[in-house]
Structure formats: structure tokens, C-alpha cells
N, C-alpha and C positions, 0 to 999 in steps of 0.2 A: 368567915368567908366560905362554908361550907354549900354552901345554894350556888354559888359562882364555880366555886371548885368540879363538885357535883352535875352541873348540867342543870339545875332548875330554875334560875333566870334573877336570881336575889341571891344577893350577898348574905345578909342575915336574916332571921325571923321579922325583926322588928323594922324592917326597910318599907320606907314609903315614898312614892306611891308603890301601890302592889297590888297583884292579887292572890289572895288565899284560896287553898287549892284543896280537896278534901276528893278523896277516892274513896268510895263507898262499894261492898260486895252486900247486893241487898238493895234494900230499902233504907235501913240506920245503923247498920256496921260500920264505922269508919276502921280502912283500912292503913290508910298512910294521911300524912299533913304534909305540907312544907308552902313557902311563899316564893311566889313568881313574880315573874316581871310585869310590868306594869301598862306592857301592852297585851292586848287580849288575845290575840291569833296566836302571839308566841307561848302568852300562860298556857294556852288549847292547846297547844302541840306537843308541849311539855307534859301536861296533867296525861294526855290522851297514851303517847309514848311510856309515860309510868302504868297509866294504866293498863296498856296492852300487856306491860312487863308481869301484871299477875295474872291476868288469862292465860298467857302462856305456859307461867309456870304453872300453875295450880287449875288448868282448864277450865276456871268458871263461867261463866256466862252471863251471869249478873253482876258484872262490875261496871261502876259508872263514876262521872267527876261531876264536881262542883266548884265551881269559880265565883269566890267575893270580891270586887274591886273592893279597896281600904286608900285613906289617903287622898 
């Protein structure tokens, strides 16, 4: 229950439907994973919110997300 607990919109890895979520700093560095919810706006706001979470810290500027629907 760690994705539910956490804020990112899926109970588990393996919950479907979903979408998978990939924060890239780059081009093909993945920086983080995890599986969202299964509506799109809310995966977006989740991935986007994580992602803001590393510009912040680490002032990048090339950090970007990726959403799979699965399921």
C-alpha cells in the first residue's frame, strides 16, 4: 500500500488499470519509477509534483516525465 500511503495514486506496483510514471533528468536517465492512478490528469499531477520535487532540490532543469497507460 505504499503508492496509496505515499501520495502517488496506486496502491501497488502491480495495480491495474494504471499508469506508469518514469521521471527522466535528461534525455535517458531515469530518475525515479512508481505506478499512478488510472486516470490521466491525476497520474500528470502526481508525476509533475514529483517532478518539480527534483528541480527543487537539486536545481535541474532538464527533468521531465513519462506516462504509460497499462491495463
Amino acid at each position: 500500500m505504499n503508492g496509496e500511503l505515499l501520495g502517488y495514486g496506486a496502491r501497488h506496483m502491480l495495480e491495474n488499470p494504471a499508469h506508469e510514471v518514469k521521471i527522466y533528468k535528461g534525455s535517458d536517465l531515469i530518475l525515479y519509477f512508481f505506478v499512478s492512478s488510472p486516470d490521466e490528469a491525476v497520474a500528470n499531477h502526481i508525476a509533475t509534483e514529483r517532478a518539480t520535487d527534483f528541480v527543487k532540490a537539486f536545481g535541474w532543469d532538464d527533468v521531465r516525465v513519462e506516462l504509460t497507460k497499462r491495463g
